[in-house]
GUTOR-459655 format. One line per field, with one value per residue: residue in one letter; residue number from 1; x, y, z of N, C-alpha, C in turn. Coordinates in nm, 2 decimals. Example, Ala and Ser with C-alpha at 12.3 -4.5 7.8 and 13.67 -1.06 7.14 Angstrom:
# residues 2
type <- (A;S)
seq <- (1;2)
n.x <- (1.32;1.28)
n.y <- (-0.57;-0.22)
n.z <- (0.78;0.71)
ca.x <- (1.23;1.37)
ca.y <- (-0.45;-0.11)
ca.z <- (0.78;0.71)
c.x <- (1.32;1.29)
c.y <- (-0.33;0.00)
c.z <- (0.78;0.79)
***
This chain:
# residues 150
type <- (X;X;X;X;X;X;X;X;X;X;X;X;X;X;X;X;X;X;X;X;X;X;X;X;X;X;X;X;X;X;X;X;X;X;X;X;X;X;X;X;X;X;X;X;X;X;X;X;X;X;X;X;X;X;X;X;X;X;X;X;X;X;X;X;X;X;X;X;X;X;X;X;X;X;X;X;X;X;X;X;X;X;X;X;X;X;X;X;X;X;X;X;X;X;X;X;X;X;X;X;X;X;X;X;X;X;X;X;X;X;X;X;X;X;X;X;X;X;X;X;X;X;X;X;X;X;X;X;X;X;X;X;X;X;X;X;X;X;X;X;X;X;X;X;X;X;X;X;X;X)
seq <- (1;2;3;4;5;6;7;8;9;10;11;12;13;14;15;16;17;18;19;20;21;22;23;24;25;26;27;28;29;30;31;32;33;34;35;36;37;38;39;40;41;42;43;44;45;46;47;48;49;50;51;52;53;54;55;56;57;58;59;60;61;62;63;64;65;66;67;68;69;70;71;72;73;74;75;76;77;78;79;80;81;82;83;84;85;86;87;88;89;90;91;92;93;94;95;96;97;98;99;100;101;102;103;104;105;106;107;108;109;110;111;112;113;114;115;116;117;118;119;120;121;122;123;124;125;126;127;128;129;130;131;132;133;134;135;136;137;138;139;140;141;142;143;144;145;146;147;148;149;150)
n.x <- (2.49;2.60;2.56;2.74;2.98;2.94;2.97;3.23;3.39;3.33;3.39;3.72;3.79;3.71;3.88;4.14;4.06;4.03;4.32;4.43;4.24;4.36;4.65;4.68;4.53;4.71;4.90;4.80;4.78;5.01;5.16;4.96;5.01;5.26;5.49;5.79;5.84;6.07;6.02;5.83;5.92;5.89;5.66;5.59;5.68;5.44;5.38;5.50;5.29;5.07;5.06;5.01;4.74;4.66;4.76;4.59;4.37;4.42;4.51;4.16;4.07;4.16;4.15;3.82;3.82;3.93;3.70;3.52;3.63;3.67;3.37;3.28;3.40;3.35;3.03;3.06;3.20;3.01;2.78;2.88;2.87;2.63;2.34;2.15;1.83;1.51;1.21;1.06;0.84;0.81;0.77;0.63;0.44;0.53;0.66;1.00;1.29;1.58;1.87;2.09;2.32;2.65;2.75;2.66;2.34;2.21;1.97;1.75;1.38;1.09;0.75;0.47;0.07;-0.22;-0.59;-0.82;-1.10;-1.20;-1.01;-0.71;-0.37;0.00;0.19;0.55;0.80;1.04;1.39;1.58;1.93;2.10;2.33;2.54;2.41;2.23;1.89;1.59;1.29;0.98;0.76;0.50;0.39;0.26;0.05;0.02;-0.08;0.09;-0.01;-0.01;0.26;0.27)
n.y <- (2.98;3.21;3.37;3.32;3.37;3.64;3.70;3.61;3.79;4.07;3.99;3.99;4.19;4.37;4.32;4.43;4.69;4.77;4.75;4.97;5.18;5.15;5.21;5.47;5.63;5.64;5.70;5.98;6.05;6.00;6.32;6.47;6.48;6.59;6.39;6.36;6.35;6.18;5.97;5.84;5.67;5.39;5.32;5.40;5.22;5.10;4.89;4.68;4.71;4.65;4.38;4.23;4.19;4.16;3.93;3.78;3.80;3.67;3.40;3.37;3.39;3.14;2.95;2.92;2.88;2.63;2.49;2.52;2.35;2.09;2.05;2.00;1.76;1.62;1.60;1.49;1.24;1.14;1.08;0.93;0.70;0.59;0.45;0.47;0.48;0.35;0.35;0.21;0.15;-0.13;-0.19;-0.42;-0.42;-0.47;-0.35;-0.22;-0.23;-0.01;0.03;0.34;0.41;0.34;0.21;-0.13;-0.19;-0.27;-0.48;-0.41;-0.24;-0.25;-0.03;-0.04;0.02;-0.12;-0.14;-0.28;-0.37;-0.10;-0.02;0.11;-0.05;-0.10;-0.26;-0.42;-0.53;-0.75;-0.73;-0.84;-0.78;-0.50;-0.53;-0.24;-0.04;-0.28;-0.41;-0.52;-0.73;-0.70;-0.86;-0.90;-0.66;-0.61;-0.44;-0.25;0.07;0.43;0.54;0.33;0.29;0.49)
n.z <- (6.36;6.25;6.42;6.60;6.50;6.45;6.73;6.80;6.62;6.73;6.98;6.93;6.82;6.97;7.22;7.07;7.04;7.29;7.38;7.21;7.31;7.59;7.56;7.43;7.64;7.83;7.74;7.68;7.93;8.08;7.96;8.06;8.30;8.36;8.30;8.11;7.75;7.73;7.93;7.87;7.67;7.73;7.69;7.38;7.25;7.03;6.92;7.03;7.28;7.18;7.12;7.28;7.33;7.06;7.03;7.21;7.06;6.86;6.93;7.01;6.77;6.65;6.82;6.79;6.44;6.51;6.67;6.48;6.26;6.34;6.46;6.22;6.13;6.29;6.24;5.98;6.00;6.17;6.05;5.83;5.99;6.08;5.96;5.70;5.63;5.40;5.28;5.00;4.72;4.49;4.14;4.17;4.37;4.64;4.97;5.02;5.23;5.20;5.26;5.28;5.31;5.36;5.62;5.80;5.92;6.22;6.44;6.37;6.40;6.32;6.31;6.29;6.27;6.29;6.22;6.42;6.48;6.47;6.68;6.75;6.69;6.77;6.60;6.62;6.41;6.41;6.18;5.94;5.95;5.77;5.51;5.37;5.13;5.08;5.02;5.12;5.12;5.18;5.26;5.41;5.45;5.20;4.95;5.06;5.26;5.29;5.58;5.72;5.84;6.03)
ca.x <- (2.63;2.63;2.56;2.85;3.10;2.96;3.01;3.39;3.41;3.29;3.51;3.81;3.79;3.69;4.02;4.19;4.01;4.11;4.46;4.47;4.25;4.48;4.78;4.63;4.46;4.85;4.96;4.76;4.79;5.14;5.15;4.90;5.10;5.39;5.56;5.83;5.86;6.16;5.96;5.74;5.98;5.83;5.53;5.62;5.64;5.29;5.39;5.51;5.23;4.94;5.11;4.95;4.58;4.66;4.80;4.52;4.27;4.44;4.41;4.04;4.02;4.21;4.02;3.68;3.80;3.99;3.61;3.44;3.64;3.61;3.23;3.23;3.44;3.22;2.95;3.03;3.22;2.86;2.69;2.94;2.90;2.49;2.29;2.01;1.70;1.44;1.13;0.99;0.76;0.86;0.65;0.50;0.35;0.59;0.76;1.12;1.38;1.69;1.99;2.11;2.46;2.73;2.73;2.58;2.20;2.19;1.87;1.59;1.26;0.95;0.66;0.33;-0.02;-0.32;-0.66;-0.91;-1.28;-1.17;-0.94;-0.61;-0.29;0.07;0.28;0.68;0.82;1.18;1.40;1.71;2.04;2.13;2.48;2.60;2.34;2.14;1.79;1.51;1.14;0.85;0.62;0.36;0.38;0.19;-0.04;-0.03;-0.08;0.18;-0.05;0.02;0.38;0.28)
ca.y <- (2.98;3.35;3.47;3.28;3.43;3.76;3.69;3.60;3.87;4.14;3.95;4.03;4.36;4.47;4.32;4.54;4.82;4.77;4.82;5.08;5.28;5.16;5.26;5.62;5.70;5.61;5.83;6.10;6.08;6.12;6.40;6.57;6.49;6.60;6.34;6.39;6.22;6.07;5.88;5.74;5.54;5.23;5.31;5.42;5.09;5.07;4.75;4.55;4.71;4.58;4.31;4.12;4.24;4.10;3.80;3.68;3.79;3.56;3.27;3.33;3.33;3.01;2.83;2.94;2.83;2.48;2.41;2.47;2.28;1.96;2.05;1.97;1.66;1.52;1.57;1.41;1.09;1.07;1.06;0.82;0.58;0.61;0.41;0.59;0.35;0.43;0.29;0.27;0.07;-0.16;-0.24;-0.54;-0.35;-0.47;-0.27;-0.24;-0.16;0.01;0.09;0.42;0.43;0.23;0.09;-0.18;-0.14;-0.38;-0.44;-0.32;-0.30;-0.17;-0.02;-0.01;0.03;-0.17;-0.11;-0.38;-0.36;-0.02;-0.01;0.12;-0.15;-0.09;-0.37;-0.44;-0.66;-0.72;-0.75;-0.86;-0.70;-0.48;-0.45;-0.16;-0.08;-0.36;-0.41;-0.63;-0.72;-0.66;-0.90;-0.88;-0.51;-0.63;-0.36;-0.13;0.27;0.53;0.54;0.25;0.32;0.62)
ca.z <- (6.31;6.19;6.52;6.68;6.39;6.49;6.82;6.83;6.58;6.83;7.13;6.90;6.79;7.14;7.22;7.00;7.12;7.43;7.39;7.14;7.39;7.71;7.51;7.42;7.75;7.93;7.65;7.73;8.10;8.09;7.89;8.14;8.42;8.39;8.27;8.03;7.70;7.76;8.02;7.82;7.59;7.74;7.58;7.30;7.11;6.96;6.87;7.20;7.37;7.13;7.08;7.42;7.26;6.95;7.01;7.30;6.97;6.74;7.04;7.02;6.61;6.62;6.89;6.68;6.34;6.55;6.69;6.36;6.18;6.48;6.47;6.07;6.08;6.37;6.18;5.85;6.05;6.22;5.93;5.73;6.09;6.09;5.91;5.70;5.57;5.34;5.24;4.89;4.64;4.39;4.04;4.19;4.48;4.78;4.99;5.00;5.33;5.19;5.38;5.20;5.40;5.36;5.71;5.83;5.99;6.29;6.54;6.27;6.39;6.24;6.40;6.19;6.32;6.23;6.29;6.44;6.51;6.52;6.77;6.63;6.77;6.67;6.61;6.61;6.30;6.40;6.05;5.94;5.95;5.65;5.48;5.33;5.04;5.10;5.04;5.19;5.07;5.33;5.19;5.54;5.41;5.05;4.90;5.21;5.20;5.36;5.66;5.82;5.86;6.06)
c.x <- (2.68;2.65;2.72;2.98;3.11;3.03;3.21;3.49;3.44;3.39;3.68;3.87;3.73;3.86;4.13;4.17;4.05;4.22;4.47;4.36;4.36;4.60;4.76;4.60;4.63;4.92;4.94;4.75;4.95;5.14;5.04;4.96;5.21;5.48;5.65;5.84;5.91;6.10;5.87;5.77;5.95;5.73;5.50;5.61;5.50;5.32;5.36;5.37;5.09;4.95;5.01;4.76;4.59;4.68;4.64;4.40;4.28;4.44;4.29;4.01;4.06;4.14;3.92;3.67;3.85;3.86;3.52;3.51;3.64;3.48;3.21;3.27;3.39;3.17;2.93;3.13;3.11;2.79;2.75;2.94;2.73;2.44;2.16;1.93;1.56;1.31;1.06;0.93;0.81;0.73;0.55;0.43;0.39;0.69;0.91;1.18;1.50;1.78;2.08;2.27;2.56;2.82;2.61;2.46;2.19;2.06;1.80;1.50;1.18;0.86;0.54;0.19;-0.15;-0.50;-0.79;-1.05;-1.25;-1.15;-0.76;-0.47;-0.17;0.15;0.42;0.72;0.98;1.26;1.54;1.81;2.07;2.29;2.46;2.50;2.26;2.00;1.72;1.38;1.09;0.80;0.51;0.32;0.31;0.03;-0.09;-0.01;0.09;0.10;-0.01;0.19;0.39;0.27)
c.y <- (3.13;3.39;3.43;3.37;3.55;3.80;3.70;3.66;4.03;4.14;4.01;4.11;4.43;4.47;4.41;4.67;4.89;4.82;4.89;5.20;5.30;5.21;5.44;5.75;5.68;5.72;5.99;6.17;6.09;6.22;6.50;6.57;6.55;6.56;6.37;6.29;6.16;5.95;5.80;5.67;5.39;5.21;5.34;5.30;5.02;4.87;4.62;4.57;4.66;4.46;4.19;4.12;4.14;3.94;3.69;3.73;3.68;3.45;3.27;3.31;3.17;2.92;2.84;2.85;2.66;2.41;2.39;2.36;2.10;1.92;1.94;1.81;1.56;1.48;1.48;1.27;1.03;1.03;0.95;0.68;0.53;0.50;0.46;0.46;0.42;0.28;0.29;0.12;0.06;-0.14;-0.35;-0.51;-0.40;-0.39;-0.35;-0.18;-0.14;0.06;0.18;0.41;0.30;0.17;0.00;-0.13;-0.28;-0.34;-0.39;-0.39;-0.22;-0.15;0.02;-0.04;0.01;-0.15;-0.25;-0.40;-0.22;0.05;-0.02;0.06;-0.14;-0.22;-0.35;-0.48;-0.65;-0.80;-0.80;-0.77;-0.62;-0.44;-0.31;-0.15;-0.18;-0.35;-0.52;-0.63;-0.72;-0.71;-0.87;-0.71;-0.49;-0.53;-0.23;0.00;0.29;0.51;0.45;0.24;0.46;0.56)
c.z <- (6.29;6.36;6.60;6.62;6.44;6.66;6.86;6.74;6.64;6.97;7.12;6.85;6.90;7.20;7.19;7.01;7.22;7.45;7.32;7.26;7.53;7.65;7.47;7.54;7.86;7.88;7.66;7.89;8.17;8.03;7.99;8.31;8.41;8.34;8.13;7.90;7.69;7.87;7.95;7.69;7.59;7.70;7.46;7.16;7.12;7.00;6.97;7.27;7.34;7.13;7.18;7.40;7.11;6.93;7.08;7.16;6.91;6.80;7.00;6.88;6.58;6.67;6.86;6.58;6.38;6.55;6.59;6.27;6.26;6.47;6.33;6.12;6.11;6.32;6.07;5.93;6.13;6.12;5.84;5.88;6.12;5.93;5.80;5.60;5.49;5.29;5.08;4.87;4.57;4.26;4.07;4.36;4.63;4.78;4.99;5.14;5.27;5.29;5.24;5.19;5.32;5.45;5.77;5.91;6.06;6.36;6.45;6.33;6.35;6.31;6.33;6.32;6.20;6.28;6.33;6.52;6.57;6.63;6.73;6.75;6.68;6.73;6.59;6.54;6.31;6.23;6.01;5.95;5.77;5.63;5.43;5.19;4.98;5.10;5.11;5.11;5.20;5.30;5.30;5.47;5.25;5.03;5.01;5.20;5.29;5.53;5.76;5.87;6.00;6.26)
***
């Protein structure tokens, strides 16, 4: 993020650069030609002639801060449209499926791994749908470590 800032920081002060040298170096090259200053009234306004430098800067500041602020809004409308689920333990030693979010969590499945005549087999446990702050009990999930979740 910083680097990008620097970035279109750099883009827009080169910009500016630009034409305050092209406007100097035109300046100076009439002036070693020959030219009189009455000839160089058309360059003379600072103003008009940065003006085309300044302006295509403030284009690129705007389309910067337009996409950062697009980037943000994405992000927190993805995150308020995502479902986020969490697992914990209650006091009577079954787990629990929360849905953190407050949209629904459709299609849940679980994928735990058991081990049998030591040969380790993971299984699928498809699960109900969760509202919005909704929990579930696990009972098949009764007295089981962290590991098996892995």
């Amino acid at each position: 993020m910083k680097r990008n800032i620097l970035i279109v920081i750099i883009c827009c002060f080169s910009l500016i650069m630009i034409g305050l040298t092209a406007y100097f170096v035109i300046l100076l090259m009439g002036r070693n030609y020959g030219i009189k200053s009455g000839d160089l009234a058309e360059f003379s306004n600072f103003a008009t002639f940065n003006g085309y430098f300044l302006s295509l800067a403030n284009v690129i500041l705007i389309g910067f801060i337009s996409f950062l602020v697009y980037r943000s809004s994405d992000t927190y409308n993805r995150f308020q449209m995502t479902p986020i689920l969490d697992f914990t333990v209650r006091e009577d030693d079954n787990w629990y499926l929360i849905n953190c979010s407050n949209v629904a969590a459709r299609n849940i499945s679980i994928r735990f791994s058991i081990e049998e005549n030591k040969v380790k087999k993971t299984k699928w446990v498809a699960c109900y749908s969760l509202n919005g702050s909704q929990e579930i009990k696990l009972p098949w999930l009764k007295y089981a470590s962290l590991d098996l979740l892995r």
